[in-house]
Structures are given as structure tokens and as C-alpha cells.
N, C-alpha and C positions, 0 to 999 in steps of 0.2 A: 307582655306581648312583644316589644319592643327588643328585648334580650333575646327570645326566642326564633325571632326574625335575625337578628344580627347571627345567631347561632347557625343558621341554616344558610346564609351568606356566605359566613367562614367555613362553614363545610362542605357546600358547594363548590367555593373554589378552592378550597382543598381537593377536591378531584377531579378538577378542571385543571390546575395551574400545571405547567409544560415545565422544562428544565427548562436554566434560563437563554441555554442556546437555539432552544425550541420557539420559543416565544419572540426572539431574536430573530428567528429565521423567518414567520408569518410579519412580524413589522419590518423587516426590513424590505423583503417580496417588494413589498406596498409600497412603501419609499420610493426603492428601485424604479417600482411602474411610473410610480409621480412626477417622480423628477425625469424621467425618458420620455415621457409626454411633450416637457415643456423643449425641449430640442428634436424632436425626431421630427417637424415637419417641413427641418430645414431641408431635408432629402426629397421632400415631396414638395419645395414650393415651387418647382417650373411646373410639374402635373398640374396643380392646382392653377396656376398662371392662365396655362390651356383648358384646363376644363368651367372655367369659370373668365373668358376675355374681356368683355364689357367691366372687369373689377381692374380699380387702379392698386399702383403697389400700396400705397396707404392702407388700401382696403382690404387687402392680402394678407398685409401684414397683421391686420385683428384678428385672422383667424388664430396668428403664434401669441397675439398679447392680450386677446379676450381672457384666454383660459392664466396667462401669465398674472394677469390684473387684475380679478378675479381672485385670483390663488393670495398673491400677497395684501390684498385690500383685506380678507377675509383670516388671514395667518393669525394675527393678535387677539382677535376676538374668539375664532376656536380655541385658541387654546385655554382662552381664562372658561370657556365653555366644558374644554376636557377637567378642566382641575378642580369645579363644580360640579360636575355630572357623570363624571366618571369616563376615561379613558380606554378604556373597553368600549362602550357606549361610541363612544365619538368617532372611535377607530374602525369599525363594522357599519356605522350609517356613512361617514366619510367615503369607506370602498364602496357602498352599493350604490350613491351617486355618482361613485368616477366612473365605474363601470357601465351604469345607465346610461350616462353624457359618450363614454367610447361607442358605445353602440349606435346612440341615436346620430354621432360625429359622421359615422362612418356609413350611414344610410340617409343623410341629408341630400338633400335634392335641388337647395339653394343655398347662398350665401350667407343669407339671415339665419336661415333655420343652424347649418354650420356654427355660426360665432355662437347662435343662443345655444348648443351644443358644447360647444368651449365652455361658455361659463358654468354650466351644471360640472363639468368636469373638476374646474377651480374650484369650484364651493365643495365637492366633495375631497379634491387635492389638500386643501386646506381645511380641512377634519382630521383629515391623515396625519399629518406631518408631524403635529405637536404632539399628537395625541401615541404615534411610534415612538417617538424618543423618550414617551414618559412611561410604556409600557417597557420599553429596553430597560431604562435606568431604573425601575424599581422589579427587575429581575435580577439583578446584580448586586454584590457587597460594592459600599466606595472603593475597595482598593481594586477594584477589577472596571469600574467607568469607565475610566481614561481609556481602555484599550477597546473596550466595546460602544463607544461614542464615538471613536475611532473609527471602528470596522462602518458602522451606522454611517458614520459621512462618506465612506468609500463608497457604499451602497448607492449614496446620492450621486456624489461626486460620479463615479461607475453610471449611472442609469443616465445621466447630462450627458455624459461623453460618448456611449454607447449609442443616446437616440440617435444623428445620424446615420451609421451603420446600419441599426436596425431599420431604422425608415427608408434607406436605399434600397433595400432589399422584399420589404413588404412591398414599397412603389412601384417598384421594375415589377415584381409578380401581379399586384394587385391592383396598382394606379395608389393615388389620394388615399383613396377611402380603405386602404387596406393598412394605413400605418397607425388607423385605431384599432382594427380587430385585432390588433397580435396584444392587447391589454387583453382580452375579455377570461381568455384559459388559465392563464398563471393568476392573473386577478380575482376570479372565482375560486381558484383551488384557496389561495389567502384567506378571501370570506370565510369561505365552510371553516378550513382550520381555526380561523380567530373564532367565530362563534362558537366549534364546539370543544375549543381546549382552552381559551383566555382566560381567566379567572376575573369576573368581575372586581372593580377596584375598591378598596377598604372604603365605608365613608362619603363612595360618590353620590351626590343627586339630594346631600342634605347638607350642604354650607351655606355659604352667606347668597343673597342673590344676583344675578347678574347685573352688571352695571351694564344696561343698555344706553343712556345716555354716551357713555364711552366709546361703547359700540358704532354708536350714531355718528360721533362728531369722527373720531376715527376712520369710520370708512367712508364719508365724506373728503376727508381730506388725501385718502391714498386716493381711490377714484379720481377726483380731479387733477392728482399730481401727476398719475399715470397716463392719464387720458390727455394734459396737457404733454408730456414727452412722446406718447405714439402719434401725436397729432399734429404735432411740428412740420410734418412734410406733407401735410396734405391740403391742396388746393382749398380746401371746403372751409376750412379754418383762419380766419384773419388772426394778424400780428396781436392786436386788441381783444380778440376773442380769446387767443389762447395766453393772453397775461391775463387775461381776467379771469380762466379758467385753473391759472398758477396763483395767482391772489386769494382768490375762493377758497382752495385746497389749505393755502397756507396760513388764510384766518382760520378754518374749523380744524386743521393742528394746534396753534397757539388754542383756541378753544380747548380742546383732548388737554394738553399739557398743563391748562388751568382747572379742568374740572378734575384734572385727576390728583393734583394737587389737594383739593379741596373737599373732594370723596372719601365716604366711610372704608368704601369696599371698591376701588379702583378698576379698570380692566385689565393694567399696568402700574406696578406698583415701581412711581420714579424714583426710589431707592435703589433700583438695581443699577442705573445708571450713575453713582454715587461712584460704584467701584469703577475705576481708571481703567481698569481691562477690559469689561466689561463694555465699556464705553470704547474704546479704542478699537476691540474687535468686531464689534457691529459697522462701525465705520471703516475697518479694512475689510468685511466681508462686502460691505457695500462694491467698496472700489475693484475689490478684484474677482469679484461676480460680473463685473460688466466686460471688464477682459476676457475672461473666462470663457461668457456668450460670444463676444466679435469674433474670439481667434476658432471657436466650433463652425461658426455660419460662414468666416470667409475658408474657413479649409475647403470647406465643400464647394463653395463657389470659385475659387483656385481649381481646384482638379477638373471641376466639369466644364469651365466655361475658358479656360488657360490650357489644361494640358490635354482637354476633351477627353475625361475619363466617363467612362459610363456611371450610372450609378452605383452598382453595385462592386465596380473595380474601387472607385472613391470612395466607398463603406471598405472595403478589405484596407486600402493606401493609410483611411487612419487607425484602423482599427491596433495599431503596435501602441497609441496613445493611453486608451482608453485599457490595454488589457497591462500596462504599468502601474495602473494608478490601483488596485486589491491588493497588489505585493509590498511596493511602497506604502501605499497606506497602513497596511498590517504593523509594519515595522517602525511607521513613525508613532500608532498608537502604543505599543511597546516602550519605544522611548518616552514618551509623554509622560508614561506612568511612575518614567522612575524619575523624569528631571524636568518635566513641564512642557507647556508647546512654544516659549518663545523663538528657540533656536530650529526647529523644524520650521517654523511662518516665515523666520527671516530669511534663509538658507533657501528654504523652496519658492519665496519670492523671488530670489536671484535665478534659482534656476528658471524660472518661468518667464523673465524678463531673457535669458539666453536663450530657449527657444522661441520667443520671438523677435530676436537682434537676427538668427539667424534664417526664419522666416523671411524677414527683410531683405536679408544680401544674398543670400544665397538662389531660390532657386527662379530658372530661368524661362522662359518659353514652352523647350522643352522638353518632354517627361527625361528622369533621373533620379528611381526610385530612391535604389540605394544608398546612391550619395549626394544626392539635393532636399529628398524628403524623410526617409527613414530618422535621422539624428533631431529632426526638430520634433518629430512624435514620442520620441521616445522621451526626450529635456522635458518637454509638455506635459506626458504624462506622470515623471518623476515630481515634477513639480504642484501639478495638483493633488497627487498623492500625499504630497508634505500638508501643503496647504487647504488644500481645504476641508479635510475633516479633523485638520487640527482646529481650524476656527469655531465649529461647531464643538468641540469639544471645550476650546478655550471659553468659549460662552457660557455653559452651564458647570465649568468647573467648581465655579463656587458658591452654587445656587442652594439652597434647601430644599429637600426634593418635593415639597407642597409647591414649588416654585419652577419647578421643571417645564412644566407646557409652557407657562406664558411666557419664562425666561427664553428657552427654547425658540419657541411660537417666532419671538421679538427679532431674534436671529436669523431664520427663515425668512421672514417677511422684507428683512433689511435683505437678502438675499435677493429674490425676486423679483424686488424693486429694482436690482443691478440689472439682471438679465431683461427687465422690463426697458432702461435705459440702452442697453447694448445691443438689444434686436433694432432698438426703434432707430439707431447712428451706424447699423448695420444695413439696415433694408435702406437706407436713405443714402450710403456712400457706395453700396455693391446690389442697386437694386436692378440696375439695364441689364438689360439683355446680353451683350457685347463687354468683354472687360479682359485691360492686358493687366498686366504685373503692375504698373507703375497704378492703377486705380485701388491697388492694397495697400500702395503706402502707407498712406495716413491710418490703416486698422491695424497694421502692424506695428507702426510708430506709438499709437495710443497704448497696445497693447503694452509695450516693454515701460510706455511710461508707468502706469498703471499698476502694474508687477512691484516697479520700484515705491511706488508710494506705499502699495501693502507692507513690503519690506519696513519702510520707516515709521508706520502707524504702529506696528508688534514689534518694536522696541521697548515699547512701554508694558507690553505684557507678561506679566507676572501668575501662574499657574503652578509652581514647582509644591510638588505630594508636601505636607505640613504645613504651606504658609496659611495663615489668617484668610480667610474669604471676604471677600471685597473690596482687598486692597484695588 
């Protein structure tokens, strides 16, 4: 019986499964959406300022770090969920929550109803994410990864850089509630195509069982870590409350990091962090995700509130960033494959640290497209083109691919967690109303610091085609 069934699996997706640029092209869609989510309401937070006054910035700010906190508290544990139950699976209920929460975002009528709208979003964001990269990488031979985990982080990296833009644009037409619906069409056509070309995954939905204990203490301790940094600047929170709300997080970590030690079947297997690179690149994605987020949210807040750009002239001013970062990308995953990612992370950490030294000194009062802002969108987006879909790529290069989602998974989440820190030191240093040049200083000075550190952390990264994995 048992054979017969596995036979009818293998032959169904036998004429289901897509070439693999096909199947590449429905996960990455989704990506693209996920991650443009988690930036596009930087374009709409004065709408939203206005249409909801009696909300303070604190509380503004949940509606961009509900769905952000959400998203990376829940990253680790989808994916040890896609690598048990199959990746197909995880990937099509993950979209048909994000798209439920876009909808219901985008027809909220209050505040609460909003954030709890965020979060169904994240919990379906974080279905996705592992659960794409592992549907990518097992549509590919290893010698073709590197370039298509590549293109996959452009996708990301691309939909982060883009939200603005796009959210300028849905806002000025739509208000707020219009920079969810622009998920719902591209998102839907994703669905249908994954459901009816993906090939279910070899094997899913019969391994070992979930470690929900992992689960537990895990997403205890992101919640409270997350919630102590959005919470930093809000009146409602004492000093005492929020170490004790950072204490909390960081006993039921130490907890995760002992049970997982001591588990048959882990939710994270801490061997992966054994390998130096490994380790070294979660902690520069960490750091240069939060750069990444400050220098998106204060672009927009520069143009509109310094040079008084409208919104959608402030979507066009950055838009030379975000459409460098596909070309570059392309060609660093290229490189990657024949000589590794360390020189692309080190290289485009500099360059990123130069656009923004020149963020810094250069521009003025005011507006100078050409030659005050054009050169530092452009350094930007060459530099996250290097960067950050090498990192993602640097992460699962020497994973075994039953190891993909939660390697993966552990990547993202360290991600999110940055952008989860960098809205929340964002909205808290460029949140007034009123703001000249000199109140960017310090997000631009952080930025280049920030740049340099990544630079120095992928020194140690080691990825080049034939080395031993886990070095």
C-alpha cells in the first residue's frame, strides 16, 4: 500500500514539477511580496499619522514591527515545520495567510484590528520564506545554487528596496490602506501557480516530529527581545519593565539553546553554528540589516520632510537604488559561483559604507537631484546588490539540503531581527513631524558605521566551489 502511494506521489509530481526557472519564478513572486511588505509603509506612515491622531509614534510604529516581529519570532520554527511537512505545503498555506492579513490590513477600521492584521501577515510571511529557498535550491544542481540563491536574495533585497516606491505611490492614489492591496493580484496569481505546477516534496509530512518545546521557548524569547527594542521609546513602558521584559527573552533563549542541546530531534540543530561562517554570517546579516532598514526609512523622510518631495516624486528620487540592486546582484551571484562570497560582502560593505559617508556630507537643504542625490542611490544600491544576497547565499552554502529551511529559516530571522532593531532607532531619532539635515546625522553616521562592521565580520567567510562545508 505504502509503495503504491509513494508511486502515485512520484508521479504526480512528475507532472506537476515546473523547470527550475519556473518554480523559481512562483517562489521568488512571494518573497518579492514578503519582503516589500516589511518596508512599503514607510511611504504611508504620515497617512497613517493622520488617519489614526489620538496614536502615538510608539504605536505607529507596531503597525511596521507587528508584522516585522511576528515574521522573525515565527522564521525558525517554519522552517523546521517546511522540512517535516513538506515545502510545498508550507509555501501555499504561508501565501494564503499573507494575503488574507493584506486584505483584511487594508480594510481595518481601527488600530487594533490593523496590527492584529500585521500579524496574520508575519505568520504567513514566515511560512514563505524558508519554505521558497528550499523549493529554489532543490530545483537546481549544487553547481548552479550559488547563482540562483543569488538571484533569490535580489528578489528580497529588490522587494525591501522597492517597498517605499511602491508604497509612495499606492498612498498618493489610495491613502494607507491602498499599500496592501497592491499584494493581493501578483500574490494570487503565485498561489494558483504553486498549487497547480509545484510538485509536492519527496518524503514531506513523515519524519521525526516537531519539537514544539523549541518552538515554545524560541518564540518566547524573540517576542520579548523584539518587543523590549519597539518598546524602548514608549511612554507606557518603564526602564524596569523593559529589562525585565529583555531578561525574560534572554532566560527562555539560554532555555532554546539548552533544550536544543539536549534534544533528540531539535528545532535548530547547533551544529550549524559550529561552522565559522556560518556563524559570522548571521551576525553580519544581523548588523547590516539594521543599516539597510535606517538608510530606506530616513531616504524617505529626507526627501519629504527636507527637500518636500511629494510622495511619489520621493518613490521616483530613490528608485535608481533599488533598480541597481537585479543587475549587481545577478553578477555577484555569477561570481560567487566560481570564487565564493567573501570578496563580494567585503567590497560591497565598503561600498555601502560610501554611500552613506556621502549621505552624510553631501546633500543640503536644497533639492540637487543629480548631484547631491543620484551618486548615493546608485553606491546603495551597488552595494546591496553585492551584499545582501551574497549573505543569504553565504548561509546555506554549505548546508545539506534536508538542512535548507531551518539553515535558511535561521538567516532570515537573524535578518528581521535587524530591520526589527533599525525601524525601532529609526522611528525614535526621525519620528517629529519637523526635521533638518543635521537630525540625520547620527542614522547616517550609524549607517557607515554599521557597513564597516559587516565588512569586518566576512573576513572570516569562507564559501569558495570545493572547500569542505562547515568550515
Amino acid at each position: 500500500m505504502d509503495m503504491r502511494a509513494d508511486a502515485a506521489i512520484a508521479a504526480t509530481a512528475a507532472t506537476r514539477r515546473l523547470p527550475g526557472w519556473g518554480a523559481f519564478a512562483i517562489a521568488s513572486t512571494a518573497v518579492l511580496l514578503v519582503a516589500n511588505d516589511s518596508t512599503m509603509l514607510f511611504a504611508a506612515f504620515g497617512s497613517l499619522r493622520h488617519a489614526f491622531p489620538g496614536a502615538t509614534a510608539a504605536e505607529l510604529s507596531w503597525v511596521l514591527n507587528a508584522y516585522t516581529v511576528v515574521f522573525a519570532t515565527l522564521l525558525v520554527p517554519a522552517g523546521g515545520l517546511a522540512d517535516r511537512f513538506g515545502t510545498r505545503r508550507s509555501f501555499l498555506a504561508g501565501l494564503a495567510l499573507f494575503l488574507g492579513g493584506s486584505a483584511a490590513a487594508g480594510m481595518s477600521p481601527s488600530m487594533g484590528l490593523l496590527v492584529a492584521s500585521r500579524v496574520t501577515q508575519g505568520v504567513g510571511a514566515a511560512l514563505v520564506t524558508p519554505s521558497s529557498l528550499a523549493i529554489i535550491l532543490a530545483a537546481f544542481p549544487p553547481a548552479r545554487r550559488a547563482v540562483v540563491v543569488g538571484l533569490w536574495g535580489a528578489a528580497s533585497a529588490l522587494g525591501a528596496a522597492i517597498g517605499p516606491i511602491a508604497g509612495s505611490f499606492a498612498a498618493e492614489l489610495h491613502g494607507w490602506a491602498g499599500v496592501f492591496f497592491v499584494n493581493l493580484l501578483p500574490g494570487a496569481a503565485a498561489l494558483y501557480l504553486g498549487w497547480r505546477y509545484l510538485a509536492p516534496a519527496p518524503g514531506g509530512g513523515r519524519t521525526a516530529s516537531v519539537d514544539l518545546v523549541g518552538m515554545l521557548l524560541l518564540g518566547l524569547a524573540a517576542g520579548a527581545l523584539a518587543m523590549a527594542i519597539t518598546q524602548s521609546g514608549s511612554p507606557a513602558w518603564s526602564r524596569a519593565d523593559l529589562a525585565l521584559l529583555a531578561g525574560g527573552g534572554a532566560l527562555a533563549l539560554l532555555g532554546f539553546v539548552l533544550w536544543a542541546g539536549r534534544s533528540a530531534a531539535p528545532l535548530v540543530d547547533l551544529s550549524l553554528f559550529r561552522s565559522r561562517t556560518y556563524s559570522a554570517v548571521n551576525l553580519a546579516t544581523l548588523v547590516f540589516n539594521v543599516a539597510f532598514i535606517m538608510m530606506f526609512f530616513s531616504l524617505f523622510s529626507f526627501l519629504t520632510k527636507v527637500w518636500h518631495y511629494s510622495l511619489p516624486l520621493a518613490g521616483m528620487a530613490i528608485a535608481a537604488g533599488p533598480l541597481t540592486v537585479v543587475p549587481v546582484a545577478f553578477l555577484a551571484g555569477r561570481f560567487a559561483a566560481r570564487s565564493g562570497h567573501r570578496v563580494l560582502l567585503v567590497a560591497g560593505s565598503l561600498v555601502f559604507a560610501a554611500a552613506g559617508t556621502w549621505l552624510l556630507l553631501v546633500p543640503g537643504t536644497q533639492p540637487a537631484y543629480l548631484s547631491q542625490w543620484l551618486p548615493a542611490m546608485l553606491l546603495s544600491g551597488i552595494g546591496i546588490g553585492m551584499v545582501l544576497p551574497s549573505l543569504s547565499g553565504a548561509a546555506v552554502a554549505g548546508l545539506a539540503p534536508a538542512r535548507f529551511a531551518v539553515g535558511g529559516a535561521v538567516n532570515q530571522a537573524v535578518r528581521q531581527f535587524g530591520a526589527v532593531l533599525g525601524v525601532a532607532l529609526t522611528v525614535r531619532w526621525l519620528g517629529g513631524a519637523h526635521l533638518a539635515p543635521a537630525d540625520f546625522e547620527p542614522v547616517f553616521g550609524m549607517q557607515i558605521g554599521l557597513a564597516l562592521l559587516t565588512g569586518l565580520l566576512c573576513l572570516v567567510v569562507h564559501t569558495r566551489p570545493g572547500m569542505a562545508p562547515g568550515r
